[in-house]
C-alpha positions, 0 to 999 in steps of 0.5 A, a space after each residue: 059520102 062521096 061517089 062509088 067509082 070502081 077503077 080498074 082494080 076493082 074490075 080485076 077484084 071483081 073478075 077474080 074473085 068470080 073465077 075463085 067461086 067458079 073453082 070453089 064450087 067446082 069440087 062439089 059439082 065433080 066429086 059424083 064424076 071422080 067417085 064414078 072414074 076412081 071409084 070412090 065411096 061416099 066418105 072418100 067423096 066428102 074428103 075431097 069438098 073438106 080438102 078444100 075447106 082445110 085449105 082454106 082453113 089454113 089459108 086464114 092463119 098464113 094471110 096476115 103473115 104472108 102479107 106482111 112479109 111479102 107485100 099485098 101484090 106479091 100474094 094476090 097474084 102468088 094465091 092466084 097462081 097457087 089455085 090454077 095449080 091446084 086447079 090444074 093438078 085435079 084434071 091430071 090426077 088419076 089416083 086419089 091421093 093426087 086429086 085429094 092434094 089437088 083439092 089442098 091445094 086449091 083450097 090453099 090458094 083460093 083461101 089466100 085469094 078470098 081474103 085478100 080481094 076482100 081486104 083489096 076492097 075494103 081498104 080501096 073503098 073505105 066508108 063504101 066498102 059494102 057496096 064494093 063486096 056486094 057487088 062482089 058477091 053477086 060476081 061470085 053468084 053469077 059465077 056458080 051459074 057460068 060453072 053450071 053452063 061450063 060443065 054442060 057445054 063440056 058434057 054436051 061436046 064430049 070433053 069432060 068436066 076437066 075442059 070446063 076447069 082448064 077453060 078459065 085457067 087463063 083469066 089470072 095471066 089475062 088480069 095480071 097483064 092489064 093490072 100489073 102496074 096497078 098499087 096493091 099497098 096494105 094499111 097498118 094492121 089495126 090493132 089486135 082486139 083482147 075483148 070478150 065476146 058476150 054469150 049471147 053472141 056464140 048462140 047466134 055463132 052456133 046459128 051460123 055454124 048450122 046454116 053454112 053446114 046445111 049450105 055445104 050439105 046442098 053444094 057438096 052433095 046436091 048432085 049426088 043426091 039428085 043423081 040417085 034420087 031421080 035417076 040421072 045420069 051425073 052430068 044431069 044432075 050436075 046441070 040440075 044444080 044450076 037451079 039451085 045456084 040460079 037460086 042462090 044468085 037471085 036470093 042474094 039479089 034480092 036479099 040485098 034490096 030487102 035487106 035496106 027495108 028489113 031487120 035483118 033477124 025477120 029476114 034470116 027468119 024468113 030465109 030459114 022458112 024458104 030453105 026448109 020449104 024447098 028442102 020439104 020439095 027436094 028430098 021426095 022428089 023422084 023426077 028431074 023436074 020436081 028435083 029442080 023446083 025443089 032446088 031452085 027454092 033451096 037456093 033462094 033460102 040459103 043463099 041468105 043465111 050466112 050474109 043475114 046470120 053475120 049481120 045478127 051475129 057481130 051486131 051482137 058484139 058491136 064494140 068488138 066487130 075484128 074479134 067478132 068477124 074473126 071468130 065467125 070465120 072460124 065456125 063457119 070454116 069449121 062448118 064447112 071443112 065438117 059438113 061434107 065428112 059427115 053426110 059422106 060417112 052416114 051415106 056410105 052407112 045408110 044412103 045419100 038421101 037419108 044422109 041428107 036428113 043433116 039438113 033439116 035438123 042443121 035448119 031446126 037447131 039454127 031456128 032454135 038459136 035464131 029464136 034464143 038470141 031474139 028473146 035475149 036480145 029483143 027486136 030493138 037492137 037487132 032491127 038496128 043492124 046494118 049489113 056488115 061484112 067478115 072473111 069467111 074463106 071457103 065459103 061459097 059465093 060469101 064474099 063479104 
């Protein structure tokens, strides 16, 4: 196997797909700012985190086109441009039909972005590939923390949440100034893949479908949660959430050192128990420091469960892995684009705290597939996966 070597444009992969996770998150982390500032219910909150999730949903259809047509270069920087604008929208927006299209558009052009950074990769480090989109997706981790620091400098300077966005708007012209000479050329499609995906595979995608719900419940409304919960201010509570992407960064940290040792099933096993002890922390909690433990531990959980839940689920179907990744990127995309909608429904019926409750049972009804798909399959094969890799836009952070 020969040497990884990362040239420069696998730095400017790196750098972009970090800036496309900062803004990724940013809806999350600003929904509890635009309902206090345009007076928004719970629901109306939620369609902002799922405008982007749609965006990204539609993102998955037009890729291939748009790159055959145009070219690979073209669309990396065109996605990029189409983001920061979607980017740029949200802070002049006032009204909410503006910043609902802003989140569309953004959702959009960072989909775009998503994919085709990860195919950037794939295609330039061919058998080392993993080792490209894991280090990837530790950028991307590093990058929520960078968010959470960015909002609270802005807080703390009396500049708003918008200036932290603004901030990193520059980072696309900066790169393509020092890339621009730089090939960005796609291989021939591989064939398209008619196979059939056996049942035991859909379980295991219902599992995913579940854990990337209760990872868009906490990212889309921990803030919010943690504001009424304990009692804070929502720039306190969306500092809090710095715990829970610290805890999300080291938990993939090292997610990927056990994941050499361990079975992937045990570890997804192990995630889903750590995601439910924090839970069982967060959900009482009624201080900001019992609140921050609680989502520390969370983070470490879930961080996890989608990169170990896609190892077991395309190992599942491994004669069948295109078909099989682009199937877990509908799911998750679907989970993603749902999950905000309805916990933000049942808050605005009940409260945001008993709207959360999603997350335990999300967190149960994937134990219980994890556990079928093990029976039926048995230890053997499932302890013989490797870590692989799939395009999930949307998805925080899971750049794979």
């Amino acid at each position: 196997m020969h040497e990884f070597r990362r040239d420069r444009m696998t730095w400017i992969a790196y750098a972009m797909l970090a800036w496309f996770a900062y803004l990724q998150a940013a809806p999350g982390m600003i929904v509890p700012h635009l309902r206090d500032e345009l007076h928004l219910s719970y629901s109306a909150g939620g369609l902002h985190v799922a405008g982007f999730a749609a965006g990204s949903l539609l993102a998955g259809f037009i890729a291939g086109p748009l790159e055959r047509g145009y070219g690979r270069k073209p669309l990396f920087w065109c996605s990029a441009v189409a983001m920061g604008a979607g980017a740029a929208l949200l802070t002049a927006g006032r009204v909410e039909a503006v910043t609902l299209a802003a989140m569309l558009v953004m959702g959009i052009g960072g989909g775009l972005l998503l994919i085709t950074v990860q195919a950037l990769l794939a295609d330039r480090h061919g058998e080392l590939r993993t080792i490209a989109l894991t280090e990837a997706n530790v950028a991307a981790s590093a990058a929520y923390v960078v968010l959470i620091g960015g909002l609270a400098l802005a807080a703390a300077l009396s500049l708003g949440w918008r200036a932290a966005l603004l901030a990193v708007l520059l980072l696309p012209p900066a790169g393509y100034l020092f890339a621009r000479r730089e090939p960005l050329t796609a291989p021939p499609p591989p064939p398209r893949d008619h196979g059939t995906l056996p049942a035991r595979f859909w379980v295991a995608a219902a599992m995913v479908f579940f854990t990337t719900g209760a990872e868009w419940c906490v990212t889309g409304w921990g803030a919010s949660f943690v504001r009424d919960a304990a009692g804070v201010s929502t720039d306190t509570g969306v500092t809090l959430m710095g715990g829970y992407f610290a805890g999300v960064l080291a938990g993939r940290i090292a997610g990927s050192a056990l994941a050499r040792r361990y079975a992937a099933y045990r570890l997804l096993a192990g995630a889903l128990a750590l995601t439910a002890l924090g839970f069982a922390v967060l959900w009482p909690a009624t201080s900001p420091a019992v609140a921050l433990a609680g989502l520390t531990i969370v983070g470490l959980g879930l961080g996890n469960l989608f990169p170990l839940g896609l190892s077991v689920t395309v190992g599942l179907a491994p004669d069948h892995a295109q078909l099989a990744s682009a199937r877990i990127a509908l799911v998750t995309s679907s989970a993603v684009l749902l999950a905000p909608l309805t916990v933000g429904a049942l808050a605005d019926a009940t409260s945001i705290t008993a709207a959360l409750a999603v997350v335990p049972a999300a967190l149960a009804l994937a134990a219980v597939g994890l556990t079928f798909v093990t029976r039926a399959q048995g230890a053997r094969p499932l302890a013989a996966q490797a870590p692989t890799s799939a395009r999930r836009p949307g998805a925080p952070g899971s750049v794979r």
